[in-house]
N, C-alpha and C positions, 0 to 999 in steps of 0.2 A: 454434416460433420461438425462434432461443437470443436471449440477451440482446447485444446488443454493448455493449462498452468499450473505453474507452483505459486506455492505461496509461502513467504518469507517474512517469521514472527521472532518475536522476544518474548512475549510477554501475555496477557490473555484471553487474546484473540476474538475479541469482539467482531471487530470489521471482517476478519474471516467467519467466524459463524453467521454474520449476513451474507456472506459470499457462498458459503457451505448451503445455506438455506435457498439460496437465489438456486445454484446449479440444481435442484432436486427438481424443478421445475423443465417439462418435458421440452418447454418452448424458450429455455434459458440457453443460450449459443456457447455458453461454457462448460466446460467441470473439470473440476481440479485432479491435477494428475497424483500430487505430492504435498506437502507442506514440509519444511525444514525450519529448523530453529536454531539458534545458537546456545540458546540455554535450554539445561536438561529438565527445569522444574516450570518452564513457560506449562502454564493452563489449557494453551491453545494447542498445545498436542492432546487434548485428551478431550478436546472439542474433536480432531482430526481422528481419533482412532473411535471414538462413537459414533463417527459416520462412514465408519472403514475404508477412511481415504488412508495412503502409503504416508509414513512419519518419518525425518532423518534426523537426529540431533548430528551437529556440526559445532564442537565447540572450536570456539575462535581464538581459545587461551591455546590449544594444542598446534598451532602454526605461527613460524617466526616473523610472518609478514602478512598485511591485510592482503597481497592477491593473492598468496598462498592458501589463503582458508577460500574464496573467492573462489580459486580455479579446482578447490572441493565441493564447494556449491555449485558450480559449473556442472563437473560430471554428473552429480546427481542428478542434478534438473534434467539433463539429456538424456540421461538414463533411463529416466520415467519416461520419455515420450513429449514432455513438457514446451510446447513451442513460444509460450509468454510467460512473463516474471508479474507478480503483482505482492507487492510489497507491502504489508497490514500489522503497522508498529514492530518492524524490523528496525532495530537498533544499534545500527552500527554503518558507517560511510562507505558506501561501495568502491572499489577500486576504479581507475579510469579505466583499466582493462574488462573488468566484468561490464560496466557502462557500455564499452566500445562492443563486446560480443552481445552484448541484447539491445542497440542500438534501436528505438520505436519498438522495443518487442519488453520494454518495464516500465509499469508502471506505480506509484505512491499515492499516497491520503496523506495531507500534513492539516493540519488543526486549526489553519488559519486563511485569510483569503490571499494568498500570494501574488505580489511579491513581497507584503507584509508579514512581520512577524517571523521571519523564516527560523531556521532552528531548535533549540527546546523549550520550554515552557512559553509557550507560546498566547495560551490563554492571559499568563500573568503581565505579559509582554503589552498584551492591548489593554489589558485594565490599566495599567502601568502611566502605558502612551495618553488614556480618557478616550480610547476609542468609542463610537457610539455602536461599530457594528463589528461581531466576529463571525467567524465562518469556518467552511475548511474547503481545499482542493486536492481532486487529483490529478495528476499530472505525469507527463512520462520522463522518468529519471535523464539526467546529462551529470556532468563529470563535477557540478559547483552544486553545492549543499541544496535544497528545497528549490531547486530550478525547472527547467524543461517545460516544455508546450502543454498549455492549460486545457484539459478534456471538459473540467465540471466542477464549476465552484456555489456553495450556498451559504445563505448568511442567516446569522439571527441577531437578534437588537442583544445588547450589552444592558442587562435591568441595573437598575440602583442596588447599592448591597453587594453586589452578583461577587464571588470570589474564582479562585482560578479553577476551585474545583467545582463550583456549581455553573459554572460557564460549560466548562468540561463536560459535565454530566450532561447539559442539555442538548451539547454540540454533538453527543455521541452519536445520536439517534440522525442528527443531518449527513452525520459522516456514512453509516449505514447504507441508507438511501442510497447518498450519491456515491458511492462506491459501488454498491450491485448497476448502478443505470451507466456508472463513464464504460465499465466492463462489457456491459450488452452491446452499447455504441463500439466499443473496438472491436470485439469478437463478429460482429454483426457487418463490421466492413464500413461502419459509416462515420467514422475519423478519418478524417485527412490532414497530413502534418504539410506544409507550405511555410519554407525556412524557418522557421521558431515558435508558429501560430496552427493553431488544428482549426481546423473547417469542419462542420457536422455536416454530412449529405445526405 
């Protein structure tokens, strides 16, 4: 039995089309139930409906509070069948209650190698700092910004010149990767969380 997920975007959907592409594969331990967006002109629904995987837009201006829109993404996801959350440039802070009901069942990609860098522009962040090395990780959501137990992180050298978007541009392709391989290891059974730290078995 593969694992089902949703998957939760803004914007266009890169890291989900490596995840779309990964589950096509007969020996890949996932496939995506649903994707949901908050915005209605994100790119990454129209990666979603070309591979006639289920689409929900949810916007987040139409509820008076973040769990409000949350415990709408809730039903949906449950609705599909969806028993893990994997989060692919969703833009917006989860509530601690949505955190708390998918508790080791969510996980993110952020852009950098954490605990560095955390939050937005994160590429400009290390040029900024003179880092020599950037990266990206995924990791499973908790209740404080770019947090939780590290599945999979990879790095590449910071060139001379390099700006935030050409850092970017080349981090895309690490993020890819390790995004279809932290997934296989969770769906797969062989992450193990041990108080704040995951173990590969």
């Amino acid at each position: 039995m593969k694992l089902k997920i949703a998957v939760l975007i803004s914007g266009s959907g890169t890291n989900l089309q490596a995840l779309i592409d990964a589950c096509k594969g007969a020996d890949y331990p996932a496939e995506i139930a649903i994707v949901i967006s908050n915005k209605a002109d994100a790119f990454g629904l129209t990666r979603a409906k070309n591979a006639g995987i289920e689409c929900k837009v949810i916007n987040h201006k139409d509820f008076a509070t973040r769990e409000e829109f949350d415990k709408s993404m809730h039903a949906e996801i449950i609705a599909s069948g969806a028993e893990f959350v994997c989060m692919a440039g969703f833009m917006r802070l989860l509530s601690e209650w949505f955190v708390d009901q998918w508790h080791n069942k969510l996980i993110n990609i952020h852009p950098s190698l954490l605990p560095s860098f955390k939050g937005i522009n994160a590429q400009k962040q290390a040029i900024d700092f003179g880092a020599k090395i950037a990266g990206c990780t995924v990791h499973f959501v908790r209740k404080e910004m770019d947090a939780g137990p590290i599945i999979i992180q990879s790095a590449i050298p910071i060139l001379p010149g390099d700006t935030p978007e050409s850092l970017g541009g080349r981090l895309l392709h690490e993020e890819h990767k390790s995004y279809v391989e932290a997934l296989k290891l969770v769906a797969s059974g062989k992450v193990k969380i041990i108080g704040e730290v995951t173990e590969i078995i």
